[in-house]
LODREN-136384 format. One record per residue: residue number from 0; x, y, z of N, C-alpha, C in turn. Coordinates in steps of 0.05 Angstrom, whole numbers, plus 5000, padded with zeros to 4 digits. Layout:
<sites>
SITE   nr  neast  nnorth   nup  caeast  canorth  caup  ceast  cnorth   cup
SITE  NUM      X       Y     Z       X        Y     Z      X       Y     Z
...
</sites>
This chain:
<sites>
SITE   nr  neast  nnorth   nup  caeast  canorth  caup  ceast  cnorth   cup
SITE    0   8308    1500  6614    8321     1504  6639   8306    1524  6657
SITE    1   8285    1527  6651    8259     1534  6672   8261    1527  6698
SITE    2   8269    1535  6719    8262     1525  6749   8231    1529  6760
SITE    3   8220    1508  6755    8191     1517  6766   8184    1508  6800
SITE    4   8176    1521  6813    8183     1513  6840   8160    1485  6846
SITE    5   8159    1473  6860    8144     1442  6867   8117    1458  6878
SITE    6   8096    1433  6857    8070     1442  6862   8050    1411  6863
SITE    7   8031    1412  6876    8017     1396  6878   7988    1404  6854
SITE    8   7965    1394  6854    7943     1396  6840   7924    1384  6856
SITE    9   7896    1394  6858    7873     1380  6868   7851    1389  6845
SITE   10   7847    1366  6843    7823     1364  6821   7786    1364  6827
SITE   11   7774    1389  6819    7757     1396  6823   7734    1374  6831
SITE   12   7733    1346  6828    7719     1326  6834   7733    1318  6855
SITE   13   7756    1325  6872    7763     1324  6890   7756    1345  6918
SITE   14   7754    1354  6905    7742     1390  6920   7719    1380  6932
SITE   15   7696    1382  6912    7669     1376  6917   7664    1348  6910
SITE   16   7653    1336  6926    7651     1308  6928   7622    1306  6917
SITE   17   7591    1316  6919    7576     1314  6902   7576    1329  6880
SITE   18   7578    1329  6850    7579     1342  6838   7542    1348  6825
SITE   19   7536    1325  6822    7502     1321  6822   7488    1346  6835
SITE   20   7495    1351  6861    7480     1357  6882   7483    1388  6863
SITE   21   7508    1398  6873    7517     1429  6860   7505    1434  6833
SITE   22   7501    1411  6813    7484     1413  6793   7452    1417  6795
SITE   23   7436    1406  6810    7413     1405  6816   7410    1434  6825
SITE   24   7427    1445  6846    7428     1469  6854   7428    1495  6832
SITE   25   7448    1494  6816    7443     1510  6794   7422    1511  6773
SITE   26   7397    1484  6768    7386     1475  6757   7357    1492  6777
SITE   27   7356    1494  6793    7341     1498  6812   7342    1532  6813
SITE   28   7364    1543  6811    7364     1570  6821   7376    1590  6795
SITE   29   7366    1570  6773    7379     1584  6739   7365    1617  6738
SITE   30   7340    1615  6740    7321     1639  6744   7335    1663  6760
SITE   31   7347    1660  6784    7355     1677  6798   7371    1697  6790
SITE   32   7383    1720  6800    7393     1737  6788   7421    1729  6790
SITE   33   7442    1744  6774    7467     1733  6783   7472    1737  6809
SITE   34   7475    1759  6822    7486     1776  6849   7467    1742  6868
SITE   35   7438    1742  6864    7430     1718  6886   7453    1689  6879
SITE   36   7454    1683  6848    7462     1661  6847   7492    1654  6857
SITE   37   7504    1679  6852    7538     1673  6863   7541    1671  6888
SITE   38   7529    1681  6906    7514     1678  6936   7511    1651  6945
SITE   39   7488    1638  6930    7486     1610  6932   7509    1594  6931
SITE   40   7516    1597  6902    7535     1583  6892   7561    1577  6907
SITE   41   7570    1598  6919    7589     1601  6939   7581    1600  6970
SITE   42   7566    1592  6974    7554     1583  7006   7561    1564  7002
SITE   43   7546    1546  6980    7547     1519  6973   7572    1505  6974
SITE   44   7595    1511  6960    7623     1513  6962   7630    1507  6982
SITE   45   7634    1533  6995    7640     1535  7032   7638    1509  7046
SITE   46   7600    1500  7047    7591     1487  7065   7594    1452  7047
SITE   47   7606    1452  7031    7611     1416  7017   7639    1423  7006
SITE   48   7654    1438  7011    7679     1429  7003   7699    1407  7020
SITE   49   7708    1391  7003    7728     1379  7024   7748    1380  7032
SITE   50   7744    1382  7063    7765     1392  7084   7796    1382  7097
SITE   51   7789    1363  7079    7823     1336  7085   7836    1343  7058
SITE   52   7833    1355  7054    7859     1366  7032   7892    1359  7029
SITE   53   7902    1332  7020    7923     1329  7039   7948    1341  7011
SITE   54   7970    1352  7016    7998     1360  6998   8009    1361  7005
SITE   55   8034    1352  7002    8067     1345  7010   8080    1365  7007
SITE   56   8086    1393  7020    8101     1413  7006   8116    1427  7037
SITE   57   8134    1428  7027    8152     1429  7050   8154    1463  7064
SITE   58   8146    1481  7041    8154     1512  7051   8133    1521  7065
SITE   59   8147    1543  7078    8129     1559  7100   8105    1571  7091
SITE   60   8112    1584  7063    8087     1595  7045   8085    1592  7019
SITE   61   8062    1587  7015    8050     1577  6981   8027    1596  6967
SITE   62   8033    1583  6947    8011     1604  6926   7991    1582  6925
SITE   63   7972    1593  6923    7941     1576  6918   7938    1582  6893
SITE   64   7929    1572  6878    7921     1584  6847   7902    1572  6840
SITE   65   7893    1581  6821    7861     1576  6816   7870    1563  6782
SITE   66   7864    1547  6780    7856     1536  6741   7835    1523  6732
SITE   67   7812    1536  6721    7794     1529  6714   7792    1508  6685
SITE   68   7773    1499  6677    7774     1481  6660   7771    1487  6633
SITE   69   7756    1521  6642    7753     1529  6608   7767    1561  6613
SITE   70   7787    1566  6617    7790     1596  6620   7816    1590  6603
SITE   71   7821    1621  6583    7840     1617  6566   7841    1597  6537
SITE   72   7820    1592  6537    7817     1576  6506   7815    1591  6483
SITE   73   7809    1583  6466    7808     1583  6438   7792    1604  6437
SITE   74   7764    1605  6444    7741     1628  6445   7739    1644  6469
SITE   75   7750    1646  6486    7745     1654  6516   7771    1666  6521
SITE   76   7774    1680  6541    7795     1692  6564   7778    1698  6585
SITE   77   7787    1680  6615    7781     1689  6640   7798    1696  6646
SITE   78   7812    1719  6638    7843     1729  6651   7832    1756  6677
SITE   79   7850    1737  6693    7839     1756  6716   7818    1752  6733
SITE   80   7795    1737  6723    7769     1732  6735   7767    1718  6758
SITE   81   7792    1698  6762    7793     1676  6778   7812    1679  6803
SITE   82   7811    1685  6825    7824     1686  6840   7843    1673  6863
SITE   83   7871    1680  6862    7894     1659  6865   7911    1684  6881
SITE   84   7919    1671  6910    7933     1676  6936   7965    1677  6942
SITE   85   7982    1689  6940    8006     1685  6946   8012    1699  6974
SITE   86   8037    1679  6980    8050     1683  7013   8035    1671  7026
SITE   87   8020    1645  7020    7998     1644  7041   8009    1627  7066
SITE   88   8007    1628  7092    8023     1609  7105   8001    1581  7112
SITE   89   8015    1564  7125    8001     1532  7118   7979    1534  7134
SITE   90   7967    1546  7157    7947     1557  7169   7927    1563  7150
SITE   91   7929    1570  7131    7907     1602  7119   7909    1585  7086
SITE   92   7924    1554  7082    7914     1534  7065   7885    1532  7057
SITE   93   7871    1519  7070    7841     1513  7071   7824    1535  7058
SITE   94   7827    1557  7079    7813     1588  7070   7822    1591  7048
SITE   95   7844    1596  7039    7843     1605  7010   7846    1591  6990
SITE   96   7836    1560  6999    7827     1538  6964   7794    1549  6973
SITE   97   7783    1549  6991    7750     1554  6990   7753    1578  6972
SITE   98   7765    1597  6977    7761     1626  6964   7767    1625  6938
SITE   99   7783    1600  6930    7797     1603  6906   7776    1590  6890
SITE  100   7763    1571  6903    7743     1549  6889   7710    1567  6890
SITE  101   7711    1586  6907    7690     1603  6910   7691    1618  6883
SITE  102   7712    1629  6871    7709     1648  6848   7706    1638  6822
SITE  103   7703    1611  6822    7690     1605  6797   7670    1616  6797
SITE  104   7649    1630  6808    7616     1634  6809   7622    1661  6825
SITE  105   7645    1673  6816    7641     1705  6820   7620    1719  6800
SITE  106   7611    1734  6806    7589     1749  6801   7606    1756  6766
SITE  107   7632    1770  6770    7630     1773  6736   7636    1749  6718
SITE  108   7642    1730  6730    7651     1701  6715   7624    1699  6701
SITE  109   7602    1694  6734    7569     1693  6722   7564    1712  6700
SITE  110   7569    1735  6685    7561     1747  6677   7579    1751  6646
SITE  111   7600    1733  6654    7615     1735  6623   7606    1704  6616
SITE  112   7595    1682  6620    7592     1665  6616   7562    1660  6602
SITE  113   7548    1680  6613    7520     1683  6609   7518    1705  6583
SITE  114   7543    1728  6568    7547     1737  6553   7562    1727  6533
SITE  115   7573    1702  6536    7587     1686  6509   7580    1658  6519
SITE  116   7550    1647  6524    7528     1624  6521   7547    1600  6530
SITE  117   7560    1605  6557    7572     1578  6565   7547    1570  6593
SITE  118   7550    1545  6586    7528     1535  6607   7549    1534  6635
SITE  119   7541    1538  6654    7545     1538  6681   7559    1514  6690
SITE  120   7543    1490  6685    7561     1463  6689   7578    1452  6679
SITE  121   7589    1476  6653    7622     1460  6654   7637    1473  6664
SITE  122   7632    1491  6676    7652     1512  6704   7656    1496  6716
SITE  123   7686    1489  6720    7708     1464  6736   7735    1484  6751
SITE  124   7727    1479  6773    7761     1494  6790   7770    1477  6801
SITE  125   7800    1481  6791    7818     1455  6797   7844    1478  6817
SITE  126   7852    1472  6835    7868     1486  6854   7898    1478  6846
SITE  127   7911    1488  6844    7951     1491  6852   7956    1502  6879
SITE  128   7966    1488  6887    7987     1484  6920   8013    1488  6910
SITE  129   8026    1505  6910    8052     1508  6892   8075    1527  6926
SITE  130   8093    1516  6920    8121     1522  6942   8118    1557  6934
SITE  131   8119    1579  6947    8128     1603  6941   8159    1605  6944
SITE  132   8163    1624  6912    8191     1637  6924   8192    1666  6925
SITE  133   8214    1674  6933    8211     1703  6934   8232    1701  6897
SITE  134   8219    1726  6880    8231     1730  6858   8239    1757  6848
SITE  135   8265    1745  6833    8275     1780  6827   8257    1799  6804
SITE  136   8249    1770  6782    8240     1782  6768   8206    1760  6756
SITE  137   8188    1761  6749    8171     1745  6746   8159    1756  6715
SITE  138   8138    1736  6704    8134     1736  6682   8109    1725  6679
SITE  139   8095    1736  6646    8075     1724  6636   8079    1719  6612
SITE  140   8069    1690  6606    8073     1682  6577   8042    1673  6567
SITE  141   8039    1689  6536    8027     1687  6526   8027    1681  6498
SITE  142   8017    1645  6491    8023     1635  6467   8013    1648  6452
SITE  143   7997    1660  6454    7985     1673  6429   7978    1700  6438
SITE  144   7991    1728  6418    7992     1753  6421   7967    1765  6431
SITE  145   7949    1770  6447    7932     1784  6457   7916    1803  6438
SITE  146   7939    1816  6422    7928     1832  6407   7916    1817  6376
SITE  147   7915    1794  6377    7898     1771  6354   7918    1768  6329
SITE  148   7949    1772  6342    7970     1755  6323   7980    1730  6339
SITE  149   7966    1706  6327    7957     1686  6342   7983    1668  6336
SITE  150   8008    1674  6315    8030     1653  6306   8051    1678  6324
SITE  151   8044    1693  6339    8067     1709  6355   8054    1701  6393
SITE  152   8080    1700  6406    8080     1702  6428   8090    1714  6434
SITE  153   8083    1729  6464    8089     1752  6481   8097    1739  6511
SITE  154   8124    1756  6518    8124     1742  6549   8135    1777  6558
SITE  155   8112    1775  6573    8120     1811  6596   8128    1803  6626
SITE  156   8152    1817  6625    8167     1810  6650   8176    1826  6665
SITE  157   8173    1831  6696    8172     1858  6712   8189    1853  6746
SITE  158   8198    1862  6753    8211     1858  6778   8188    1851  6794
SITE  159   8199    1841  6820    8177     1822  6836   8157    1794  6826
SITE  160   8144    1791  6843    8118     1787  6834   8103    1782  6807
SITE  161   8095    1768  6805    8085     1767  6767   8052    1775  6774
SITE  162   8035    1773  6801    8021     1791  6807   8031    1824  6801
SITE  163   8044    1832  6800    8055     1861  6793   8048    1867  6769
SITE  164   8057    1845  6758    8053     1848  6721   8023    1849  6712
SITE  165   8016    1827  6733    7984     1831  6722   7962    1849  6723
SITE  166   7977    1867  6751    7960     1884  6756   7969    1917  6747
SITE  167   7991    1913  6727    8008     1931  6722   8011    1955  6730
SITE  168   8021    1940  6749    8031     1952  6779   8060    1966  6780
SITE  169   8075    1957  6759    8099     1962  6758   8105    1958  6724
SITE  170   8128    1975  6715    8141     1978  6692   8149    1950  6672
SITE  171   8134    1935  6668    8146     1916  6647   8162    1921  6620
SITE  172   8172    1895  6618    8184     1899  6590   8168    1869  6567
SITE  173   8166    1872  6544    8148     1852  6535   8170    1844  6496
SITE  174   8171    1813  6505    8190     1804  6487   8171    1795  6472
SITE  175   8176    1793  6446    8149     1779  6422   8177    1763  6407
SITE  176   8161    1740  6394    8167     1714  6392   8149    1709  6377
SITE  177   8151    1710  6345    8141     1697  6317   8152    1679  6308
</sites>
């Protein structure tokens, strides 16, 4: 009995329409340093993303969110790395899926990916268009304990915002679940 508020999805082969091209590009500019390549990388973005973006969502303001294709697995955590917009009004849509689709190839993404041997081209950003609400209380759930008790889950839950929580910004409380 979750109320999750109405969200749409755009899928990263929807975003960028050549995917080839953005590959050749990384193929081309592997040599470079990170700080040049995330540069590139994100011009590139900018100037081929696509701009008809269409989602059925009725509220004045939405969260953009960012979900990548490999963040949070088995071997990995991009927690935090990826950057995702709330309150945004339907104006300031567009700008913040580029920004959102821009931080796949943030400079530390580049640099944690290049420190645990993931190749560049399976970095996939897939966007959420999601209704905002205003909340009393928000939350993070995590199937598996953080601290590497992997048959326990943790859910930390903090007034406002679940940005609050993440940035622990404010006083949580944290329920565990074996």
């Amino acid at each position: 009995n979750i109320n999750v508020p109405k969200f749409t999805t755009i899928k990263f082969n929807e975003l960028i329409n050549n995917q080839e091209e953005l590959n050749e590009l990384i193929d081309n500019n592997k040599n470079k340093s990170i700080k040049q390549l995330s540069k590139i990388l994100k011009k590139y973005i900018k100037e081929n993303i696509n701009k008809n973006i269409k989602y059925n969502l009725k509220s004045n303001l939405l969260a953009i969110r960012s979900s990548s294709n490999i963040e949070d697995g088995e071997h990995n955590s991009f927690a935090g790395q990826f950057d995702t917009y709330l309150n945004v009004p339907k104006e300031e849509v567009l700008d913040k899926i580029i920004l959102c689709t821009e931080s796949l190839y943030n400079e530390n993404v580049l640099t944690y990916i290049k420190e645990k041997n993931i190749d560049i081209k399976e970095l996939k950003m897939n966007i959420i268009i999601q209704e905002m609400i205003n909340s009393e209380y928000s939350g993070i759930l995590f199937t598996s304990n953080p601290q590497g008790l992997l048959n326990e889950s943790v859910i930390v839950v903090g007034k406002g915002l679940g940005t609050n929580v993440v940035e622990d910004k404010i006083d949580t409380t944290s329920y565990y679940y074996n």
